[in-house]
Structure formats: structure tokens, C-alpha cells
C-alpha positions as CSV (number, residue, x, y, z in Angstrom):
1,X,-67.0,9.2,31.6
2,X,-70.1,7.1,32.7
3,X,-72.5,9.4,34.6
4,X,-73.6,6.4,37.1
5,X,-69.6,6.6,39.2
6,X,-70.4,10.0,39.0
7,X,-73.5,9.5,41.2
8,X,-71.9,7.2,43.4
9,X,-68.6,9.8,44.0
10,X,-71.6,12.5,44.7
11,X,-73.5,10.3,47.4
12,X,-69.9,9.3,49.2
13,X,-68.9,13.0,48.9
14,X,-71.6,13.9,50.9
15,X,-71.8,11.3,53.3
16,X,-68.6,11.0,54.2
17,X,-69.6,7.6,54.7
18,X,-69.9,4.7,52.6
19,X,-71.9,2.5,54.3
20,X,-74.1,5.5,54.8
21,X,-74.3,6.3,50.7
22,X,-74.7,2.5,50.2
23,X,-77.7,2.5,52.0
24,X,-79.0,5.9,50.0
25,X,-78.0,4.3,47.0
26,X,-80.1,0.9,47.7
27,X,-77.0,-0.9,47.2
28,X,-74.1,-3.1,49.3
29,X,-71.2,-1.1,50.3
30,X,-68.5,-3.2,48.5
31,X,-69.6,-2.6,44.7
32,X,-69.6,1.3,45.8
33,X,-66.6,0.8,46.9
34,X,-64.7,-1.0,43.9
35,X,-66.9,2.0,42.0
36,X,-64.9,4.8,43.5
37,X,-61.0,2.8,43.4
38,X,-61.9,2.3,39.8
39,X,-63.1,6.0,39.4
40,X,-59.8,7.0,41.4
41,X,-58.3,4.5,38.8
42,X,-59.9,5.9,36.2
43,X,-58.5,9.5,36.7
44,X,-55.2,8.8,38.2
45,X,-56.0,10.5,41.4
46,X,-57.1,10.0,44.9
47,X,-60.3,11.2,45.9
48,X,-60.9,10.4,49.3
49,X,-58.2,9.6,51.9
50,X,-59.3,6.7,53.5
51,X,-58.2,6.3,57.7
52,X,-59.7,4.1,60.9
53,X,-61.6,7.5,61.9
54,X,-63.6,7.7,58.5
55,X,-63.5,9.6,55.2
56,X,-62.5,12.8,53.6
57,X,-62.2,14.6,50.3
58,X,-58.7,15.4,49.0
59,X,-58.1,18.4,47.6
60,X,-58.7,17.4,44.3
61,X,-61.9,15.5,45.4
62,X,-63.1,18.8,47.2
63,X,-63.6,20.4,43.7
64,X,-64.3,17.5,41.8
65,X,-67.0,17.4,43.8
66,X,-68.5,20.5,42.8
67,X,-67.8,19.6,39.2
68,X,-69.4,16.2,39.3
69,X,-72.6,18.0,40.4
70,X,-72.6,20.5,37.8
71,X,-72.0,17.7,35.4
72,X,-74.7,15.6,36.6
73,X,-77.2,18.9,36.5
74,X,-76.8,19.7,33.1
75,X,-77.2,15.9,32.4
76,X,-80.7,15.7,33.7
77,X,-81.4,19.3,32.0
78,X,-80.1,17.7,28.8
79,X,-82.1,14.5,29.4
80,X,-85.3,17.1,30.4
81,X,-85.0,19.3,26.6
82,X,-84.6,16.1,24.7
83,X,-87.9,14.4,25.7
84,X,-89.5,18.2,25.5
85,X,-88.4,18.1,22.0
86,X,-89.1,14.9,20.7
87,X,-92.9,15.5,22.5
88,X,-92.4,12.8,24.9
89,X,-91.3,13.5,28.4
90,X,-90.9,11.1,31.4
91,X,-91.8,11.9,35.4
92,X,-90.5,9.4,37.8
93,X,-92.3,9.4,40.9
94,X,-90.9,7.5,44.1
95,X,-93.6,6.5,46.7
96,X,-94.1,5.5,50.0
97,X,-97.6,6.8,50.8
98,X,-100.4,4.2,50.9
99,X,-101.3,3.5,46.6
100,X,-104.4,2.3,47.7
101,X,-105.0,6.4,49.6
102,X,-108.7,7.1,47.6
103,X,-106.7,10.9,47.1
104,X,-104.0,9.3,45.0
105,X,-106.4,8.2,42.2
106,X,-107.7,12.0,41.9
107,X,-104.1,12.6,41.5
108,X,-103.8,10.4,38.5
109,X,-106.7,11.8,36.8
110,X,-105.4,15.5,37.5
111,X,-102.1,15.0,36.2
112,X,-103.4,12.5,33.2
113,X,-106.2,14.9,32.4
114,X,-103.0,17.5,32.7
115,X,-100.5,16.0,30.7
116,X,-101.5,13.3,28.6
117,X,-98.6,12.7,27.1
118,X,-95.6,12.4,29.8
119,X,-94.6,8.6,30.5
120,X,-95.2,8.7,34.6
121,X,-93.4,5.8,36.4
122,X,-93.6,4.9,39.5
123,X,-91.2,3.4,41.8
124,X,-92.1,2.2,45.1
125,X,-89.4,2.6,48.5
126,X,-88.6,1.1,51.4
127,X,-88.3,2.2,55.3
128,X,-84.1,2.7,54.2
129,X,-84.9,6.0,52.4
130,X,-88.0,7.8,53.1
131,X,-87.3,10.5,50.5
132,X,-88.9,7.6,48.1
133,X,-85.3,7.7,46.0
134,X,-85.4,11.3,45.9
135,X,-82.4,11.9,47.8
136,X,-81.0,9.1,45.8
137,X,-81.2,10.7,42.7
138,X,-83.5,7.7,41.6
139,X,-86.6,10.0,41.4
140,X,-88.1,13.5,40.3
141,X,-91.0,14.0,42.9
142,X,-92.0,11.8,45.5
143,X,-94.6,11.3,47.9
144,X,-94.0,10.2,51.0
145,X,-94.3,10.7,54.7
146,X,-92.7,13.4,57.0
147,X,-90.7,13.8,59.5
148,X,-87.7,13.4,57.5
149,X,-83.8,14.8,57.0
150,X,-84.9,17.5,54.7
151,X,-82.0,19.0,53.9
152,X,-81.6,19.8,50.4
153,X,-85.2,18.9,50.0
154,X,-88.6,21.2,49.5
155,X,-91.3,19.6,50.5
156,X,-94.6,20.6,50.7
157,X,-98.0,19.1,53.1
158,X,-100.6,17.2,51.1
159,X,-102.5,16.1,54.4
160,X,-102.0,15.4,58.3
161,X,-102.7,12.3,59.3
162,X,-103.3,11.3,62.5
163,X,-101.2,7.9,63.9
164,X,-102.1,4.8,65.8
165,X,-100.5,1.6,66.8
166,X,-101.4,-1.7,64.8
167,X,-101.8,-4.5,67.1
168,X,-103.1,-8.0,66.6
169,X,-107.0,-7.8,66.6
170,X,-106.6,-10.4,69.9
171,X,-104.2,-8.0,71.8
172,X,-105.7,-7.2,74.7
173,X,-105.4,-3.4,73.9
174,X,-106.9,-3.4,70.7
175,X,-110.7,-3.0,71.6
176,X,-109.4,0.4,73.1
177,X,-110.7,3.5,71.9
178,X,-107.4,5.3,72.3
179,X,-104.2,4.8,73.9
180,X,-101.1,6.6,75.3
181,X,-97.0,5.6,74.6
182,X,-96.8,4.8,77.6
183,X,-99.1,1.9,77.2
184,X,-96.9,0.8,74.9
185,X,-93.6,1.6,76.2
186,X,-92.9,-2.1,77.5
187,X,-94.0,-4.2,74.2
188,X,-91.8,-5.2,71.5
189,X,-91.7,-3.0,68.7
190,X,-90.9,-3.4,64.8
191,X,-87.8,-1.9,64.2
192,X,-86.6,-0.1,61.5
193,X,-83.2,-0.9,59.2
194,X,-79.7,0.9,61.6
195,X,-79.4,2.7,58.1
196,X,-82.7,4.1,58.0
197,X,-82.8,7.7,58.1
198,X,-82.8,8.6,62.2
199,X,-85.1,11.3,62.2
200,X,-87.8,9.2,60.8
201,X,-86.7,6.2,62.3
202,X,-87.4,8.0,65.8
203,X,-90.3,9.4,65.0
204,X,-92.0,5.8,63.7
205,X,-90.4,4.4,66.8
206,X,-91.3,7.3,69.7
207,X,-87.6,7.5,70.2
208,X,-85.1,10.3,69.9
209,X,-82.8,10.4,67.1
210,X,-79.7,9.7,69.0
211,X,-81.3,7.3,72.1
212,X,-81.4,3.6,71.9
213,X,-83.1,1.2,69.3
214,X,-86.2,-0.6,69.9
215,X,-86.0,-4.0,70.0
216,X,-87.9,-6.4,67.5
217,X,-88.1,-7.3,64.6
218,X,-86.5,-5.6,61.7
219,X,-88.6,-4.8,58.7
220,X,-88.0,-2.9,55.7
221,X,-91.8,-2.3,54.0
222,X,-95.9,-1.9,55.1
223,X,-95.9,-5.2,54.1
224,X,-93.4,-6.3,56.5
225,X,-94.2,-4.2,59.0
226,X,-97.8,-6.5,59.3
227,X,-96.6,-9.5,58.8
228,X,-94.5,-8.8,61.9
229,X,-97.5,-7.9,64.0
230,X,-99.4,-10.8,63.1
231,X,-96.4,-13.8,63.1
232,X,-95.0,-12.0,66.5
233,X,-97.4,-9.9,68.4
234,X,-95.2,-6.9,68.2
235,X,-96.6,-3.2,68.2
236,X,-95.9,-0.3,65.8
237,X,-97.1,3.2,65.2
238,X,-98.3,4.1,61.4
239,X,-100.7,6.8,59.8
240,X,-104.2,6.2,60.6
241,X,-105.3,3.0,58.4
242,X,-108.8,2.6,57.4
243,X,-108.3,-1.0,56.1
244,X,-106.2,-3.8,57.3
245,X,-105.7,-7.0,56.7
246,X,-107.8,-9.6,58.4
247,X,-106.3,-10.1,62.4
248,X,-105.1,-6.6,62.8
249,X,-106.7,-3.5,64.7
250,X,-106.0,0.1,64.3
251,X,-106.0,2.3,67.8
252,X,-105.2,5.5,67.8
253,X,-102.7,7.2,70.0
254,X,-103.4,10.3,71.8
255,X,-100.0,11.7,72.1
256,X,-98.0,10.6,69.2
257,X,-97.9,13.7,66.7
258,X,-99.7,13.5,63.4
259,X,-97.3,12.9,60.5
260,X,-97.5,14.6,57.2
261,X,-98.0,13.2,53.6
262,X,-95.9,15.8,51.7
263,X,-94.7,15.7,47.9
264,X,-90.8,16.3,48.1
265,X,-88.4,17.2,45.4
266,X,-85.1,18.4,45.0
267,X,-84.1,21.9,45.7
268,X,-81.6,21.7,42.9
269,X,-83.8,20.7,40.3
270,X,-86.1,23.2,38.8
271,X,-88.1,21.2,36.4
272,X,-91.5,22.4,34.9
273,X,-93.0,18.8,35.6
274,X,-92.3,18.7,38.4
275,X,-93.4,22.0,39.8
276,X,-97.0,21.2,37.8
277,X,-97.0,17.8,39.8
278,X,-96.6,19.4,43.7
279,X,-99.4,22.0,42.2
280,X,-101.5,19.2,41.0
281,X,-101.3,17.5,44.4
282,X,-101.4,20.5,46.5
283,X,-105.0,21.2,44.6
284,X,-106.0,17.5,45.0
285,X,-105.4,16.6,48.3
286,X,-106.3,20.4,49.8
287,X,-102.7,21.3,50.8
């Protein structure tokens, strides 16, 4: 039995959902979905009874389930002692925080300096999953933003930074040395993906979790979220910025929290990498 069905059944499992486990998987719901009938298939059972009012595990999904993750544990443990043993391990690292953060190159020294031998990769996220393809699976450590759904997640603060709204450097607010929401509580906004995860969606978006959606543009990346403020004039809160691109302004916002640059990992995974790597950047960035 492949391990990858496995990770699908896991992500639908806990979801409940599948076009909420699409979206943590970074894939379109109908390949997950001929995943799981041919899994079903596969084993000659049902795992899931499907209805109009959603999903839910049979009984024999309920402890195949629990199976599926012990399987998929001891995988990554077997994965973890063979690249111990043959001298060359591997630490994916999903990210979200700003690269280009003059802290993050400190980092790399540490942790080269520390282990000179581990293969580190790096995977970059979008605004979908702002666990950085930690909750995914896709990832060992990541570093990211808070706030975020943190369940089955340990994270730990790196930094506080504070947050401003990016405006187009000809906005008639952006010459302002601070300003409040409600300032902004009548401008078009970039929006964030519906899959997004809501408690960061809201926080990005000064919304609640469960109140109404901003209106604007959708984006999906930094990169994105930019281009929107400089092809549309819209508004959008991020961590303070000390460069941006040509046409844009930084102003900060006096009563929008500070968000958090954390390193996250799994609280199932108890991996000697990765607990050096959340020490590593705990000593680096002062957290």
C-alpha cells in the first residue's frame, strides 16, 4: 500500500471535508476524491458514508484511521533512522516569513555552522495554509506567521512584529504617520482564498472568523498581495515592511495587534532536527 492515499484518507478523516482537505493538501478536490473511491476500492470497504449534509467515518474508517496514522508515523521514523544511518539526513522547512528578514540569514549560518551535513530544503507557501505545509504533512518545521488554527501544532515566538496597511505611495493616507481601522474600514481590501484558514484569514483582514468577507481582490502570495495594491488601489494589513517595492507606502496601524513570527512543528513528530532547529531560531532571533 502506497503511503501518499494514506495521507489523503488522514487529511479527509480529519476534515470531514473534502474540499476542506483539498485545500490543506494544495490540490483540486476531484483527484482526492478518485484517491479515496480507489482506496475504498482498493480494500473492499467503505470508508466514509457520503450524504447531502457532509461526511463521516464508518466504522471501519473510524479505526483505520487510527491505523493509517500509526503507519504513517513509523514511516517518517523509518525515513528519519535511514538518513541517520547512511550520515545524510534531510530537514524540510516550509516558509512564509519574509526570506529576505536580515534574522533568517543568521539562521542559516547557525544551523549550517550546526549541522553541516543535513540536506535543508525549503519550500515556500501560500495564504491557503499558513502552517507553511506543516499541517499538510509536506514539511518538518516551518516558519511562518501567527495567529493561526494551532491545533495539533507547537509553536514557538521568534519575534513580534508590529503591522501596517500597504497603500499605494499616492493614497492620500499614506504620508500618515499612523492610522486607525477605522480609517480603513470603507476601502477595498485584498482578500484572502474562502479556503484559507479563518483564524488567520480574519486576523489579516480585521474581521472575525465567522463575519463576512472583505471584498477585493483575491490573492494567494506577498507577491500578489502588492501587485493588487498597485494595479487596484486596494488596502491590506501585513507585518511592518522595511522595503517595498517602488509606488507603495508602509503606515502603521495603531490598533491592529502585532502578529507573531513563530517556528511551528508537529506535535506528533518528535524529531531531533527538528527540535535543534526551533532551538537554533529561538537563540537567533531572541525568542
Amino acid at each position: 500500500m502506497e503511503l501518499r492515499p494514506l495521507r489523503y484518507f488522514v487529511a479527509v478523516a480529519e476534515e470531514l471535508n473534502f474540499g476542506r482537505a483539498a485545500g490543506r493538501l494544495h490540490m483540486t478536490q476531484p483527484p482526492l476524491s478518485r484517491a479515496i473511491r480507489q482506496l475504498e476500492a482498493d480494500l473492499g470497504v467503505a470508508l466514509f458514508e457520503r450524504s447531502p449534509s457532509g461526511v463521516a467515518l464508518t466504522e471501519v474508517g473510524v479505526w483505520f484511521l487510527r491505523d493509517a496514522r500509526a503507519l504513517l508515523d513509523q514511516a517518517d521514523r523509518l525515513r528519519a533512522k535511514v538518513a541517520a544511518s547512511a550520515g545524510a539526513a534531510t530537514l524540510t522547512v516550509g516558509m512564509l516569513a519574509d526570506s529576505a528578514d536580515p534574522a533568517a540569514a543568521h539562521l542559516v549560518k547557525a544551523f549550517r555552522d550546526r549541522h553541516p551535513r543535513v540536506d535543508v530544503q525549503i519550500r515556500e507557501a501560500d495564504f491557503t495554509d499558513p502552517t507553511a505545509g506543516l499541517r499538510a504533512g509536506l514539511v518538518d518545521v516551518a516558519l511562518t506567521y501567527a495567529p493561526f488554527d494551532q491545533t495539533g501544532i507547537s509553536v514557538r515566538r521568534l519575534r513580534l512584529d508590529p503591522v501596517g496597511a500597504v497603500l499605494r505611495a499616492d493614497d492620500p493616507l499614506a504620508d500618515r504617520e499612523v492610522l486607525r481601522l477605522e480609517e480603513l474600514a470603507d476601502r477595498r481590501w485584498f482578500r484572502f482564498p474562502d479556503s484559507a484558514d479563518p483564524v488567520w484569514r480574519a486576523f489579516w483582514n480585521a474581521t472575525t472568523p465567522q463575519g463576512p468577507l472583505r471584498e477585493g481582490p483575491l490573492v494567494r502570495t506577498v507577491h500578489e498581495c502588492l501587485q493588487a495594491v498597485l494595479w487596484n488601489g486596494t488596502i491590506g494589513l501585513a507585518p511592518r515592511a522595511e522595503v517595498l517595492p517602488d509606488g507603495l507606502a508602509f503606515v502603521p496601524v495603531a490598533d491592529a495587534p502585532p502578529s507573531a513570527l513563530v517556528v511551528a512543528w508537529a506535535d506528533a513528530r518528535d524529531d531531533p532536527l527538528v527540535r535543534s532547529f526551533v532551538g537554533i531560531a529561538a537563540q537567533t532571533y531572541g525568542g
